[in-house]
mmCIF file of the N, C-alpha and C atoms, coordinates in Angstrom:
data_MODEL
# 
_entry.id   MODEL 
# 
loop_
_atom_site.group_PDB 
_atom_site.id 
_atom_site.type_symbol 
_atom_site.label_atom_id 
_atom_site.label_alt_id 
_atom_site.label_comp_id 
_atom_site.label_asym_id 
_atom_site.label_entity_id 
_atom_site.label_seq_id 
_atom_site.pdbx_PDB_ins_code 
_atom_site.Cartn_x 
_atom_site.Cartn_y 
_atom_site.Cartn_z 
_atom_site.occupancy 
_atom_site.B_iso_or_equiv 
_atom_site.pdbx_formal_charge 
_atom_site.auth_seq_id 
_atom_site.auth_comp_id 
_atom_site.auth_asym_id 
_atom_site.auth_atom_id 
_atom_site.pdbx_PDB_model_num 
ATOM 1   N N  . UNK A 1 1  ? 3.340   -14.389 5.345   1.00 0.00 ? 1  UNK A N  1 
ATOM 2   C CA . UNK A 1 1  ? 2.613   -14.058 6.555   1.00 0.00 ? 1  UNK A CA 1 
ATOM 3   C C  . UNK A 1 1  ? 1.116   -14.323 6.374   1.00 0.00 ? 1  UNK A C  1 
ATOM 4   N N  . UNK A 1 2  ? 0.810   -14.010 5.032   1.00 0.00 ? 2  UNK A N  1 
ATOM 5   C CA . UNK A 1 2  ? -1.172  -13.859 5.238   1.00 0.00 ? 2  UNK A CA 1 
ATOM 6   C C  . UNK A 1 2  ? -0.946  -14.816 3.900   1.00 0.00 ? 2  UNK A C  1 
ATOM 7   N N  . UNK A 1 3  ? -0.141  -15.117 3.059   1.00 0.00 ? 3  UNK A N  1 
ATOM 8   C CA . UNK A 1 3  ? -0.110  -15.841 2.195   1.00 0.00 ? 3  UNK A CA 1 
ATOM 9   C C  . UNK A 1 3  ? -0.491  -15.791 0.764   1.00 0.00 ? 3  UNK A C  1 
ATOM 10  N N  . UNK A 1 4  ? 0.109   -16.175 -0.685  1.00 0.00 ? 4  UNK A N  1 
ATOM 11  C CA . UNK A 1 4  ? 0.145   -15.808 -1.628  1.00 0.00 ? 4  UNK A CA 1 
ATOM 12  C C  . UNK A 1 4  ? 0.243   -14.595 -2.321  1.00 0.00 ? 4  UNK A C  1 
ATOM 13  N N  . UNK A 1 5  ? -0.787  -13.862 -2.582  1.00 0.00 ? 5  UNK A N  1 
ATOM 14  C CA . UNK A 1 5  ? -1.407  -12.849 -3.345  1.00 0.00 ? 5  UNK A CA 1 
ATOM 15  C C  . UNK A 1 5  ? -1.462  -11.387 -2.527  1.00 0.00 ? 5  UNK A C  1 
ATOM 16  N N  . UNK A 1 6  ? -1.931  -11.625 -1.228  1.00 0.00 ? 6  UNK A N  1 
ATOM 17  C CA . UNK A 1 6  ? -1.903  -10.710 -0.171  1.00 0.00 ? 6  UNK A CA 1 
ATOM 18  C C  . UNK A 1 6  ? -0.123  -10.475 0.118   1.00 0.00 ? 6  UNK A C  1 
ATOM 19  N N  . UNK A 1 7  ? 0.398   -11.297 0.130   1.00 0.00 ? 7  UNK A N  1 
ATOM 20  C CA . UNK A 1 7  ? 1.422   -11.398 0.734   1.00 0.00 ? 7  UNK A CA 1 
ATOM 21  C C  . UNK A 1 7  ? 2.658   -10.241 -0.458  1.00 0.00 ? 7  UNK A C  1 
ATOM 22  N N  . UNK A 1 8  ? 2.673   -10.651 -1.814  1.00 0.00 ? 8  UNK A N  1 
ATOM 23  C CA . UNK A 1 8  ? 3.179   -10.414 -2.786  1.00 0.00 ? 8  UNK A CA 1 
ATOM 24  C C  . UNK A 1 8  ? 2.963   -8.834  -2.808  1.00 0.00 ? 8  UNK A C  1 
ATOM 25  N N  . UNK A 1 9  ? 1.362   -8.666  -2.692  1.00 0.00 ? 9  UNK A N  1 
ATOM 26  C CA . UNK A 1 9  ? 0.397   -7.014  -2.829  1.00 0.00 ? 9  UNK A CA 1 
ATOM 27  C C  . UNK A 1 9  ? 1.634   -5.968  -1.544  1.00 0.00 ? 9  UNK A C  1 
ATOM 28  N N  . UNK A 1 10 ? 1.581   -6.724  -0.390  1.00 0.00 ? 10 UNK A N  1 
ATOM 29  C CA . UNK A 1 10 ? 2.052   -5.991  0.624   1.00 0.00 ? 10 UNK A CA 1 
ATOM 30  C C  . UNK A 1 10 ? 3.844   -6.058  0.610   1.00 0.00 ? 10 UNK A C  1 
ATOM 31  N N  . UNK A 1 11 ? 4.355   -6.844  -0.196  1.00 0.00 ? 11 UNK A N  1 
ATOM 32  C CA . UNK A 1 11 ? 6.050   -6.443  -0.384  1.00 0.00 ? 11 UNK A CA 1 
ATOM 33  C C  . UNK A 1 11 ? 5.959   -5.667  -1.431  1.00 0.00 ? 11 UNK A C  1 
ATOM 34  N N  . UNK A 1 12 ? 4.828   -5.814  -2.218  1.00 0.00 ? 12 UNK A N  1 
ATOM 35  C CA . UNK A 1 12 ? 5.327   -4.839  -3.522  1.00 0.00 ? 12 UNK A CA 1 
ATOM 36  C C  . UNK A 1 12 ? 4.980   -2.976  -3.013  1.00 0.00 ? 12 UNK A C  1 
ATOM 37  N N  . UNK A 1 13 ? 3.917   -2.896  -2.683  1.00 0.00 ? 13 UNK A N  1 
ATOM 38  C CA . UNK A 1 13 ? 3.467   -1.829  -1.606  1.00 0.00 ? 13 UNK A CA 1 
ATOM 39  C C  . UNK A 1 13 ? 4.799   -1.233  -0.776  1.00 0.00 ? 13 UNK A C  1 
ATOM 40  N N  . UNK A 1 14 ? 5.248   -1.692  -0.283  1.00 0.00 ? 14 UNK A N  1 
ATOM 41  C CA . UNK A 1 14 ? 5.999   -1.524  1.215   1.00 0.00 ? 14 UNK A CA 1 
ATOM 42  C C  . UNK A 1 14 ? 7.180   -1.200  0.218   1.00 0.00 ? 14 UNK A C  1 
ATOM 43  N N  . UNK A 1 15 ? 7.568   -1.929  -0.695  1.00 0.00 ? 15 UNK A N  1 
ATOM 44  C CA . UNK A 1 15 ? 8.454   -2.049  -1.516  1.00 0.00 ? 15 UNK A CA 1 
ATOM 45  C C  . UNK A 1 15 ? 8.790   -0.460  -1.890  1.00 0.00 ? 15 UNK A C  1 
ATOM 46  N N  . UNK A 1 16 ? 7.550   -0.107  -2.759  1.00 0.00 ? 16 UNK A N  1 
ATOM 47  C CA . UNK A 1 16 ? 7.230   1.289   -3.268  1.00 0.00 ? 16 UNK A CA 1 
ATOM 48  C C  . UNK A 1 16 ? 7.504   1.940   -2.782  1.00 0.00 ? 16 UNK A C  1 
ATOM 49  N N  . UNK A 1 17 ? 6.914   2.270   -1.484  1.00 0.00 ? 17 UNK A N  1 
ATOM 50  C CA . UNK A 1 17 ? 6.808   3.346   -0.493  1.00 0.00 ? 17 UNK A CA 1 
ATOM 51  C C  . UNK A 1 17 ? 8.260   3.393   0.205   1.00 0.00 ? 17 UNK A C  1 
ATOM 52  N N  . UNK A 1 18 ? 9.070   2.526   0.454   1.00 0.00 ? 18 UNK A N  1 
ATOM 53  C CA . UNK A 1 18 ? 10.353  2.779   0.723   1.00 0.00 ? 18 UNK A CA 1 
ATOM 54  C C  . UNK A 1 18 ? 11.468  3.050   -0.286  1.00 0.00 ? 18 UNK A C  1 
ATOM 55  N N  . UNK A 1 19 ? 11.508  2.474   -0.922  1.00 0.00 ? 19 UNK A N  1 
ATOM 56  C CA . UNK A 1 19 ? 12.343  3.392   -2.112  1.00 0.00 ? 19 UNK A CA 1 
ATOM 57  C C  . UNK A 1 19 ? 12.053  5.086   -2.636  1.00 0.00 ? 19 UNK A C  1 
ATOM 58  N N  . UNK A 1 20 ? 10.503  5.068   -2.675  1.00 0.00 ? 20 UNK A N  1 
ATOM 59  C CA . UNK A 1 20 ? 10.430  6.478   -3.170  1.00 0.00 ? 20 UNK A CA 1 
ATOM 60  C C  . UNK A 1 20 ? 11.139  7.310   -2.025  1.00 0.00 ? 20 UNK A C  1 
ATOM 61  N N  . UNK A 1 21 ? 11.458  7.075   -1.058  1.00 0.00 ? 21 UNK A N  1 
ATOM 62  C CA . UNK A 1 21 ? 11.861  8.115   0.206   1.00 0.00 ? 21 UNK A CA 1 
ATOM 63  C C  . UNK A 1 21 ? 10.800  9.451   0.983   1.00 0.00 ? 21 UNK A C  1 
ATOM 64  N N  . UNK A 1 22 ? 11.340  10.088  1.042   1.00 0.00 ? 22 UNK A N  1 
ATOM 65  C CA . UNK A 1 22 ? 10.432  11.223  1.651   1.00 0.00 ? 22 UNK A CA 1 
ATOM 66  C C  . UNK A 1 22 ? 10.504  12.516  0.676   1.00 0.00 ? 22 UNK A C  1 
ATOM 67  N N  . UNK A 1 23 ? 10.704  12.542  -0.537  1.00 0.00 ? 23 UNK A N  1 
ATOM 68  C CA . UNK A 1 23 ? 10.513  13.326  -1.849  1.00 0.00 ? 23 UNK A CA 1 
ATOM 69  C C  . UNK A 1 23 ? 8.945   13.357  -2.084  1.00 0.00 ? 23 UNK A C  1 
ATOM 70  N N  . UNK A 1 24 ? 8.544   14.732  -2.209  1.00 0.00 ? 24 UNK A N  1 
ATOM 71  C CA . UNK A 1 24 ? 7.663   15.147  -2.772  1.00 0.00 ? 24 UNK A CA 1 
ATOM 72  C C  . UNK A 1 24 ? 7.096   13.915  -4.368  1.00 0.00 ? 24 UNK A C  1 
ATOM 73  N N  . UNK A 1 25 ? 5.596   13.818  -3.966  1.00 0.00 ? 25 UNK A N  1 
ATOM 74  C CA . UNK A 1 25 ? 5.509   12.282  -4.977  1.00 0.00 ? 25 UNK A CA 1 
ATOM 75  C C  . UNK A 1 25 ? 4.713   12.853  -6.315  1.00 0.00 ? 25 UNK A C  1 
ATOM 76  N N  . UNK A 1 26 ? 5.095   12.493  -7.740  1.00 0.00 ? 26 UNK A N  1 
ATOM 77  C CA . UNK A 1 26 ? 4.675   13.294  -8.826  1.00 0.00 ? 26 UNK A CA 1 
ATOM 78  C C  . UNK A 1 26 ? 3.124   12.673  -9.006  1.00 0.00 ? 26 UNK A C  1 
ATOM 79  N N  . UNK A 1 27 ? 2.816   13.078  -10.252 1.00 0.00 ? 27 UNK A N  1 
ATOM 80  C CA . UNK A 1 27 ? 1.522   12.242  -10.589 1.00 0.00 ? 27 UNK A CA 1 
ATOM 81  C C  . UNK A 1 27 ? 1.347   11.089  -10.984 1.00 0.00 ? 27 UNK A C  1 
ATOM 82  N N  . UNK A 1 28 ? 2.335   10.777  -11.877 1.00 0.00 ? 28 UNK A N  1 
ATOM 83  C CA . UNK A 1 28 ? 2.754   9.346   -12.014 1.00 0.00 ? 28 UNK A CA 1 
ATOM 84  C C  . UNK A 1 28 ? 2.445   8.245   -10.715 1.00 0.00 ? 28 UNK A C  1 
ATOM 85  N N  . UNK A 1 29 ? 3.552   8.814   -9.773  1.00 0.00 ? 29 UNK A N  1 
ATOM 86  C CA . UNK A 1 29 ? 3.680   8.142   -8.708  1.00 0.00 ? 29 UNK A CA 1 
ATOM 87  C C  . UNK A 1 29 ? 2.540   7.794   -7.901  1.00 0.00 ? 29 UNK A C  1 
ATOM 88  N N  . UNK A 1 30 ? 1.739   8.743   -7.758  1.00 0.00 ? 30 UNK A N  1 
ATOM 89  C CA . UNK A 1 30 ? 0.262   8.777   -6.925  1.00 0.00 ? 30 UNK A CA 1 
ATOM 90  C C  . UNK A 1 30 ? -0.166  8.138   -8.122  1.00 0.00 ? 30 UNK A C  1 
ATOM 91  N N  . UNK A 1 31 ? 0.060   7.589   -8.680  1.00 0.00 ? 31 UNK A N  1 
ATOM 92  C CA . UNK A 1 31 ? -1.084  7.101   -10.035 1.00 0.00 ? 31 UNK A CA 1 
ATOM 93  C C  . UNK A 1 31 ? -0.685  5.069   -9.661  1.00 0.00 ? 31 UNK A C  1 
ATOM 94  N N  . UNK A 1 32 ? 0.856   4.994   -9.533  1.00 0.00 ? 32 UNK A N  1 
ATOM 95  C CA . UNK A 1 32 ? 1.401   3.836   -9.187  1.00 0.00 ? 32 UNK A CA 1 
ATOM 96  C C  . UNK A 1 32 ? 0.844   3.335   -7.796  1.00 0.00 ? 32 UNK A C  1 
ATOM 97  N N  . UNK A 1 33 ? 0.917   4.495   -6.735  1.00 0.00 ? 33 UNK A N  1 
ATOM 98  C CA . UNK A 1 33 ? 0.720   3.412   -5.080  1.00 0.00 ? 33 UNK A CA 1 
ATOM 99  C C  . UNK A 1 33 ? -0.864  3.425   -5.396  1.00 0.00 ? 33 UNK A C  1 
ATOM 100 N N  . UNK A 1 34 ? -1.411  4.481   -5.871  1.00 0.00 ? 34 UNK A N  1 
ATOM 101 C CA . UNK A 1 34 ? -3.259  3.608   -5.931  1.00 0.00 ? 34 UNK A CA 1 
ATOM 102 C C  . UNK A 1 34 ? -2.998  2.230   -6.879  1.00 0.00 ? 34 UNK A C  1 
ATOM 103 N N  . UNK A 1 35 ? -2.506  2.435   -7.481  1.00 0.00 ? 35 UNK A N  1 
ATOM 104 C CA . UNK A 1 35 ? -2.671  0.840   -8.115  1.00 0.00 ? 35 UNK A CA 1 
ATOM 105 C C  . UNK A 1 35 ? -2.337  -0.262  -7.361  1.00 0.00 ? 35 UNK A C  1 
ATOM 106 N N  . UNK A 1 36 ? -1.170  -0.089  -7.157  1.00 0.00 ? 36 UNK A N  1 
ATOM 107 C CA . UNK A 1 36 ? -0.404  -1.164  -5.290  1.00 0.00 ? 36 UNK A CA 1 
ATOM 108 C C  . UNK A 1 36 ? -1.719  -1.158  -4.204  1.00 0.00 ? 36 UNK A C  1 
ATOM 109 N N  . UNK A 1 37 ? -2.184  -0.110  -4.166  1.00 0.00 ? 37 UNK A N  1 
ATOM 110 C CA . UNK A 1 37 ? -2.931  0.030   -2.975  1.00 0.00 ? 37 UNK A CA 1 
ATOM 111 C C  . UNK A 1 37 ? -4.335  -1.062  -3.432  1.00 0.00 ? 37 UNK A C  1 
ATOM 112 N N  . UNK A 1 38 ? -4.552  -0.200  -4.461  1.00 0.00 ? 38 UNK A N  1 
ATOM 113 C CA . UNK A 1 38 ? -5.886  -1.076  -4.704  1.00 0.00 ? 38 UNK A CA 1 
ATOM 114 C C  . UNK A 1 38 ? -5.584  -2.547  -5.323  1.00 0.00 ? 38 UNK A C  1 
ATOM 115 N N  . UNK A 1 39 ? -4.499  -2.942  -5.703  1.00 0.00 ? 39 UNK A N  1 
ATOM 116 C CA . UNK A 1 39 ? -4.173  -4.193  -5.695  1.00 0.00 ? 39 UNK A CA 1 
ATOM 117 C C  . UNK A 1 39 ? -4.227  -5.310  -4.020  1.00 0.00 ? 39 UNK A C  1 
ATOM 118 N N  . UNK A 1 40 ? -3.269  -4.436  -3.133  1.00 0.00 ? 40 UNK A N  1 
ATOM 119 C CA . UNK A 1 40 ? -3.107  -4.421  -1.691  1.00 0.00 ? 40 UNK A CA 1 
ATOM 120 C C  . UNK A 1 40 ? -4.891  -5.044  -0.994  1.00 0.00 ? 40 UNK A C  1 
ATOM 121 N N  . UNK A 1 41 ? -5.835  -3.821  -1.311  1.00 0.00 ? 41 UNK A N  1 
ATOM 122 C CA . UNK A 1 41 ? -7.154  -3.939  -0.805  1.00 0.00 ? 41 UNK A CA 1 
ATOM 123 C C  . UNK A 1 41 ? -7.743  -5.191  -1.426  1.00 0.00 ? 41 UNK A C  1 
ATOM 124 N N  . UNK A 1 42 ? -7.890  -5.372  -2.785  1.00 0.00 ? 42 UNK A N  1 
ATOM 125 C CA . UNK A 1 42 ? -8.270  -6.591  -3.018  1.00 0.00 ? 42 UNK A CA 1 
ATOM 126 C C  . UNK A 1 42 ? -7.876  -7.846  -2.598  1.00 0.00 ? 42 UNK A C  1 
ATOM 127 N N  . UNK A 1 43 ? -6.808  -8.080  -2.246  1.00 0.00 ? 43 UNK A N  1 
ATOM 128 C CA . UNK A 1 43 ? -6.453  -9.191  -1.870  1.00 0.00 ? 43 UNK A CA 1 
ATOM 129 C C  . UNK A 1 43 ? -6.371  -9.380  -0.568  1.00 0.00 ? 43 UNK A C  1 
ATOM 130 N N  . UNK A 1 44 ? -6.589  -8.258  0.094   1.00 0.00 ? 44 UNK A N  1 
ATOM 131 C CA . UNK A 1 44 ? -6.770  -8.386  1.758   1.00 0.00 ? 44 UNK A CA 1 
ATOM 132 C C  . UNK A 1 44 ? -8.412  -8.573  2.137   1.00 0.00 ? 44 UNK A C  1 
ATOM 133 N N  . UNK A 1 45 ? -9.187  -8.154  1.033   1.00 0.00 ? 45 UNK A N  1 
ATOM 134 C CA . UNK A 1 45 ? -10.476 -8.760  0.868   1.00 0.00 ? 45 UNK A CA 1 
ATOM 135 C C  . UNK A 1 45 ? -10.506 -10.417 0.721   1.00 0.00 ? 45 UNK A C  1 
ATOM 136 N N  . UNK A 1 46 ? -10.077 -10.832 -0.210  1.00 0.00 ? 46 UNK A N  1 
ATOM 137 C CA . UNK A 1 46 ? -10.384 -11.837 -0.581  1.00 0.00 ? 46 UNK A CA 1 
ATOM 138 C C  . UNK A 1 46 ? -9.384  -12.647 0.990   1.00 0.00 ? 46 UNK A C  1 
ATOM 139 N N  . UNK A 1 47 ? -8.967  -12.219 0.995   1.00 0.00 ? 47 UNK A N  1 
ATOM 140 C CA . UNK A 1 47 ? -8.281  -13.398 2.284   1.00 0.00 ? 47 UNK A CA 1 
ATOM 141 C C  . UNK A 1 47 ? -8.949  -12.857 3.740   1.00 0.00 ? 47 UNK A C  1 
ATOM 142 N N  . UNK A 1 48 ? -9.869  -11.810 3.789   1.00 0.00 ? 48 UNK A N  1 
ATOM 143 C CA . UNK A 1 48 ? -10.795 -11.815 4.945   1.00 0.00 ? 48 UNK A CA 1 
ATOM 144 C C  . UNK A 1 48 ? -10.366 -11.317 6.031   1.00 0.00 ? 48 UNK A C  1 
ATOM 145 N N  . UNK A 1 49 ? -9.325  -10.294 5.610   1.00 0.00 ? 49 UNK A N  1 
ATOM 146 C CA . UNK A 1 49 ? -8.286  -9.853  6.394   1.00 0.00 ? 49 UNK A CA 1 
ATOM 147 C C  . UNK A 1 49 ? -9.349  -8.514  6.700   1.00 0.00 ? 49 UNK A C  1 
ATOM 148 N N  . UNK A 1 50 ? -9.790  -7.425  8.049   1.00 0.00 ? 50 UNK A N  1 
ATOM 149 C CA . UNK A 1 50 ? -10.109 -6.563  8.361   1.00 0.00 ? 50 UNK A CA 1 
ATOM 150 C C  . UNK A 1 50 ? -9.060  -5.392  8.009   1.00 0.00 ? 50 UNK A C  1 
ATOM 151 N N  . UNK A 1 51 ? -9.427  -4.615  7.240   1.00 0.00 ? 51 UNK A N  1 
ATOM 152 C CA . UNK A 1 51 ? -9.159  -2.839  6.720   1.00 0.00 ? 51 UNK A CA 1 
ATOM 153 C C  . UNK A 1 51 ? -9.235  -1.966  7.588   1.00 0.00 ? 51 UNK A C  1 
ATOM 154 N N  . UNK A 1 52 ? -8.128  -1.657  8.317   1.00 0.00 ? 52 UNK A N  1 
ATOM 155 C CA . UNK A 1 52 ? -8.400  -0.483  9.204   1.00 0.00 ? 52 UNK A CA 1 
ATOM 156 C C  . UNK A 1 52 ? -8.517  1.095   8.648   1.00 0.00 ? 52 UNK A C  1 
ATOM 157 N N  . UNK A 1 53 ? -9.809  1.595   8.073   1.00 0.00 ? 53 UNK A N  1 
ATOM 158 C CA . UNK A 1 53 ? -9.558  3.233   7.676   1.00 0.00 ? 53 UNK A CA 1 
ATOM 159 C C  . UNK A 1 53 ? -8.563  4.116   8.368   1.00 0.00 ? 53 UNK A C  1 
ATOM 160 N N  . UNK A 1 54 ? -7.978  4.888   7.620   1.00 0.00 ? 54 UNK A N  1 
ATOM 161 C CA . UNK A 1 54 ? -7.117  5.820   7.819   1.00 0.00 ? 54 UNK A CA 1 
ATOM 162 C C  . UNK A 1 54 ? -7.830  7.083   7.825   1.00 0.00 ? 54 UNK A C  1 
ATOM 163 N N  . UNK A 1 55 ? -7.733  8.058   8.653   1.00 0.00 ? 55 UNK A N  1 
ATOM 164 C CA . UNK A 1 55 ? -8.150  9.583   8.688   1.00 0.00 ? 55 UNK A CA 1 
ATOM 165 C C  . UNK A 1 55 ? -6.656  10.003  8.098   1.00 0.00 ? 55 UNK A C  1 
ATOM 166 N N  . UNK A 1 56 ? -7.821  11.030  7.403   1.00 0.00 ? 56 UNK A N  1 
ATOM 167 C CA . UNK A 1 56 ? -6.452  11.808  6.754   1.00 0.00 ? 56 UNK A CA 1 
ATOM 168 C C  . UNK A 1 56 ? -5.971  11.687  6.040   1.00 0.00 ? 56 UNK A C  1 
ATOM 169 N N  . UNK A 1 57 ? -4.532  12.520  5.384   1.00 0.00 ? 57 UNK A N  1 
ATOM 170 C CA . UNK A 1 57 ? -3.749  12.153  4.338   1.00 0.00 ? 57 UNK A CA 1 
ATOM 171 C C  . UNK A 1 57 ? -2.667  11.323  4.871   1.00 0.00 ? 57 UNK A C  1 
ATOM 172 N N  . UNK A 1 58 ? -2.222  10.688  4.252   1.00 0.00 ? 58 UNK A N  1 
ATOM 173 C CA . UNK A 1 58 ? -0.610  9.478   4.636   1.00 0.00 ? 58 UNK A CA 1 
ATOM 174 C C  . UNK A 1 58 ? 0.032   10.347  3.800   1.00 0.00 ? 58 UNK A C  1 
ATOM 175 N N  . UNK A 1 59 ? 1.179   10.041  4.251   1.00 0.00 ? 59 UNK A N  1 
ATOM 176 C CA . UNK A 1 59 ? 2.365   10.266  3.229   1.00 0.00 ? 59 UNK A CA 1 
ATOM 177 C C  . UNK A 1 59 ? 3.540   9.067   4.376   1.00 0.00 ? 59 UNK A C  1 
ATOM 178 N N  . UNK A 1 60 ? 4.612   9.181   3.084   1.00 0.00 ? 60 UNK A N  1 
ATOM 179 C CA . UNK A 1 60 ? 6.257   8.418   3.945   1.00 0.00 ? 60 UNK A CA 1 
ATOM 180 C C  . UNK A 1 60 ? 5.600   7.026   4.379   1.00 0.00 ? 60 UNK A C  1 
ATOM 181 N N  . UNK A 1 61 ? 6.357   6.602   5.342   1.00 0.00 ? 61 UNK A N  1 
ATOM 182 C CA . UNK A 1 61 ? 6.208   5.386   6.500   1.00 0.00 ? 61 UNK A CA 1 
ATOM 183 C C  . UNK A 1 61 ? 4.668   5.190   7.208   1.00 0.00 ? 61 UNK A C  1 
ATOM 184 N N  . UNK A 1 62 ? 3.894   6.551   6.827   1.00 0.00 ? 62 UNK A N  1 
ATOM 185 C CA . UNK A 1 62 ? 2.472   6.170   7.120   1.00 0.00 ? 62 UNK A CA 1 
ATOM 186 C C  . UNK A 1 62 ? 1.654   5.512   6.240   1.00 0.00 ? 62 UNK A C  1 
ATOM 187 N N  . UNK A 1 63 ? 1.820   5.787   4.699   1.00 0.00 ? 63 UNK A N  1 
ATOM 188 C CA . UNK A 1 63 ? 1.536   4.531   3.770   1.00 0.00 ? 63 UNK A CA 1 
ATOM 189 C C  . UNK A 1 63 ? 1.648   3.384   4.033   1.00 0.00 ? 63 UNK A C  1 
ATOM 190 N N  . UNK A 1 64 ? 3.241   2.727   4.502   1.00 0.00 ? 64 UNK A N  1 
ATOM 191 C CA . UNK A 1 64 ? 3.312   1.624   4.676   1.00 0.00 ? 64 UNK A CA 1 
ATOM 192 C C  . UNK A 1 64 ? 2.638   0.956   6.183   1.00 0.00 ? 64 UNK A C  1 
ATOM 193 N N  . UNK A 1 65 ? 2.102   1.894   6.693   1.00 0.00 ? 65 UNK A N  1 
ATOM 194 C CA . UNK A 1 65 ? 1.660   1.300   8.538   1.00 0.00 ? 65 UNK A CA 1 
ATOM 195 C C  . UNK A 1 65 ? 0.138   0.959   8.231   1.00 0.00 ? 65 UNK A C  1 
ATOM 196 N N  . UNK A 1 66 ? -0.163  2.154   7.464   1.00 0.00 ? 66 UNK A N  1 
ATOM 197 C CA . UNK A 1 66 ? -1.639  1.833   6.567   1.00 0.00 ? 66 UNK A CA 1 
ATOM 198 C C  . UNK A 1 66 ? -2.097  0.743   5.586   1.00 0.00 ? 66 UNK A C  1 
ATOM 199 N N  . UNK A 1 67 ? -1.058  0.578   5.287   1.00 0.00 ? 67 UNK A N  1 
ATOM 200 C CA . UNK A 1 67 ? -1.153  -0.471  4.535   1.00 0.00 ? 67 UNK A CA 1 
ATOM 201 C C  . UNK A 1 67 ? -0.289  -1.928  5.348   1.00 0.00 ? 67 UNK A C  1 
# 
């Protein structure tokens, strides 16, 4: 869709966030989607793609809409 690197960031992301389900997320885990995430942000930088801020906390299917 947005191509290469961006593209890879946002299946692996989306990826995450749907498998974990709607279970309470450990520290580990919050330690994993910032990494996706901030993998995610960089490469939506570099391809010039606009970041819409999120208010608030995400959790579930709002991670992935946010992202």
């Amino acid at each position: 869709m947005y191509g290469g690197r961006l593209d890879q960031a946002n299946t692996a992301l989306r990826a995450y966030v749907q498998e974990h389900g709607d279970r309470p997320w450990t520290a580990e885990e919050l330690a994993e989607l910032a990494r996706l995430r901030a993998r995610w942000t960089s490469a939506a930088r570099e391809s010039r793609m606009q970041i819409r801020p999120v208010a608030g906390p995400v959790s579930g299917s709002a991670v992935m809409t946010a992202a």
